[in-house]
Backbone as CSV, one residue per row, in Angstrom:
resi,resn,N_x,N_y,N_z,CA_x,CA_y,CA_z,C_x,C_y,C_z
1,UNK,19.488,-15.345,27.842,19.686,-14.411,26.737,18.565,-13.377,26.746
2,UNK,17.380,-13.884,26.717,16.328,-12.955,27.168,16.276,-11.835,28.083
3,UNK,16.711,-12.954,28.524,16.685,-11.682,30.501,17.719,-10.647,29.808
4,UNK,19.305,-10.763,29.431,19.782,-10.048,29.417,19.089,-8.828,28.245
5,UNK,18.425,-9.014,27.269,18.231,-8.124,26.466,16.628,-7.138,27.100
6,UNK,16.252,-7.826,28.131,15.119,-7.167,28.716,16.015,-6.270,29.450
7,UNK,16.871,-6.412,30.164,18.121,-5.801,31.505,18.533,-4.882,30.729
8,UNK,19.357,-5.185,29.342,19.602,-3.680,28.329,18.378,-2.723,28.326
9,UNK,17.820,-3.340,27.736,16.191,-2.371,27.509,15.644,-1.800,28.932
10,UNK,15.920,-2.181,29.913,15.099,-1.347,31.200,16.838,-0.040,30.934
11,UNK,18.127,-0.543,31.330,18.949,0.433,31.371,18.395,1.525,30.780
12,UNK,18.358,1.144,29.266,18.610,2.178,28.039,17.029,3.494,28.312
13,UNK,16.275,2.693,28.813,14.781,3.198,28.899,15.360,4.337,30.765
14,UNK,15.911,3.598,31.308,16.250,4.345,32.510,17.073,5.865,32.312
15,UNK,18.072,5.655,31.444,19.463,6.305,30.912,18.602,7.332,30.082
16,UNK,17.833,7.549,28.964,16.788,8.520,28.093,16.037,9.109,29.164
17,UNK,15.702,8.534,29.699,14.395,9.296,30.964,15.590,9.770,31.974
18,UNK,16.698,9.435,32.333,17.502,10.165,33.356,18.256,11.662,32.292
19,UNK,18.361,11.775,31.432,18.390,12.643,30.372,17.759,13.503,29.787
20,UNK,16.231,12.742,29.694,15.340,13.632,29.482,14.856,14.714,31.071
21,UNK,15.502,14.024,31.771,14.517,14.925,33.045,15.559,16.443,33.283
22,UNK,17.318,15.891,32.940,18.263,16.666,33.295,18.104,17.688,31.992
23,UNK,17.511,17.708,30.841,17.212,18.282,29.997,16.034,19.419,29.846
24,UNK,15.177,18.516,30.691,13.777,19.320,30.980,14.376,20.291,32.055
25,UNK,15.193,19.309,33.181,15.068,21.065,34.571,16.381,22.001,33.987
26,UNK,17.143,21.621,33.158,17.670,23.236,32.222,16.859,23.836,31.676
27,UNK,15.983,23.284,30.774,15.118,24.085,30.045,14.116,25.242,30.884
28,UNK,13.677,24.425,32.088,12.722,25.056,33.055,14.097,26.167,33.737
29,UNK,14.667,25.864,33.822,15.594,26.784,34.810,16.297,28.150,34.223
30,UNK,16.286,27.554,32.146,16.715,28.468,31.823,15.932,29.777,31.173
31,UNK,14.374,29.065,31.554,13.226,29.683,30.591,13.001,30.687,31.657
32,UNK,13.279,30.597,33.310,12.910,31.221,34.316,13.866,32.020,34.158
């Protein structure tokens, strides 16, 4: 049960940071 709620939590932490980065290189791309 553990494991699985650590396994959610790496996803969810992976999924925000794969979002935040596709967020950041629009921003950079659109500021240029």
């Amino acid at each position: 049960m553990f494991a699985k709620i650590v396994t959610y939590a790496m996803i969810g932490a992976f999924t925000c940071g794969l979002i935040a980065t596709v967020i950041g290189t629009a921003g950079v791309a659109l500021g240029e």
